[in-house]
C-alpha positions in Angstrom: 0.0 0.0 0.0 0.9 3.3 -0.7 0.0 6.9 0.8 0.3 10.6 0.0 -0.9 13.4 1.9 -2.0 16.3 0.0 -3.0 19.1 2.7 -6.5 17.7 3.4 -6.4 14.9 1.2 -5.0 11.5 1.6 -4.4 9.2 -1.1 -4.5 4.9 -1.0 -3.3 2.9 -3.7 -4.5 -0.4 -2.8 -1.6 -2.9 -4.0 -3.5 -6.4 -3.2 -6.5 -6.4 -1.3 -8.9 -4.2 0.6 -8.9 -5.6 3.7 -8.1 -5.5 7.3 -4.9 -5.5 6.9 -5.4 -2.1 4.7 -8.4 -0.4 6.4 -6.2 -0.4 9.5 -3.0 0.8 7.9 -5.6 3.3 6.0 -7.1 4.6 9.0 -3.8 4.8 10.8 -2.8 7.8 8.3 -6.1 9.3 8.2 -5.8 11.8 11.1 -7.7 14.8 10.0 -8.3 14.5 5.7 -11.5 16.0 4.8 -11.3 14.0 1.6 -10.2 9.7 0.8 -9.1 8.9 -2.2 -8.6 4.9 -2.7 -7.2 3.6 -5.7 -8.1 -0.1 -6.0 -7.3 -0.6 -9.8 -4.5 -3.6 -8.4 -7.0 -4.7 -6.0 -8.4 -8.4 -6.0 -11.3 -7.9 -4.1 -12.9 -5.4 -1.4 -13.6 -7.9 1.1 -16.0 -6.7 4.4 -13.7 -4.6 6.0 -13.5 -2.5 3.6 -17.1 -2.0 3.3 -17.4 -1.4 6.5 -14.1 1.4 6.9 -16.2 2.6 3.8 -19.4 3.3 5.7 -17.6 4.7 8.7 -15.7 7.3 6.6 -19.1 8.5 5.8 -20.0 8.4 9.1 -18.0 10.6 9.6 -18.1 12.8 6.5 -15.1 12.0 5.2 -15.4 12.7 1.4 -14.6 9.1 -0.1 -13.4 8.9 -3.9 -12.7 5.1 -5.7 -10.4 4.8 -8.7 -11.3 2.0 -10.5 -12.8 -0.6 -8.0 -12.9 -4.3 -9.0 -16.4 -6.3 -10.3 -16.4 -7.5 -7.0 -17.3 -4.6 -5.4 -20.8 -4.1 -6.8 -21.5 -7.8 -5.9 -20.7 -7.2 -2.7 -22.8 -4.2 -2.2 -25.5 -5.8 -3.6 -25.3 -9.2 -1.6 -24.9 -6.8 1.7 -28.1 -4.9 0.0 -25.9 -1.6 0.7 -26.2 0.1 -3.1 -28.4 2.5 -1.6 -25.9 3.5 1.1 -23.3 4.1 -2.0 -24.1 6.4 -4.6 -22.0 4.6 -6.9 -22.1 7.3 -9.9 -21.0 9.4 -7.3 -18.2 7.7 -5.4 -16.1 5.9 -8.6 -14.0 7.9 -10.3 -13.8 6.9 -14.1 -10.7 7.9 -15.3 -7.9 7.2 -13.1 -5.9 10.9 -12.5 -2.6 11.3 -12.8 0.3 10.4 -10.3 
């Protein structure tokens, strides 16, 4: 996993899966970012954990951006019956920015 800090704004790139393992290194960093950026384009998967650091950065209004999340992640939304918590339009970011 990698990190960068831009003033208010920390970015994850997700180098395996989104897991425990990386919501607690994640969360570890956060400290006071207004705004998440995760990059999961060399995820596997987004396993529970990371649906559920998802819903508590928006608990607590954290501003979550996803770059390119796997298949998976819609399944698992959908088998959790969370799409309504996730405005998926809103939350994926289509084209990945530049580094």
């Amino acid at each position: 996993m990698e990190l960068e800090r831009n003033e208010n704004t920390l970015t994850v790139r997700i180098r395996r899966d989104f897991n425990l393992m990386a919501v607690r290194h994640m969360e570890y960093h956060l400290d006071d970012a207004a705004r998440c950026r995760i990059d999961l384009s060399q995820a596997r998967l987004v396993d529970t954990e990371g649906i559920m650091a998802l819903c508590r950065l928006q608990a607590q209004d954290i501003d979550i951006v996803l770059l390119e999340p796997p298949d998976i992640f819609r399944e698992i939304l959908e088998l959790l019956a969370l799409e309504e918590q996730f405005d998926i339009e809103m939350l994926v970011e289509r084209e990945r920015s530049a580094r």
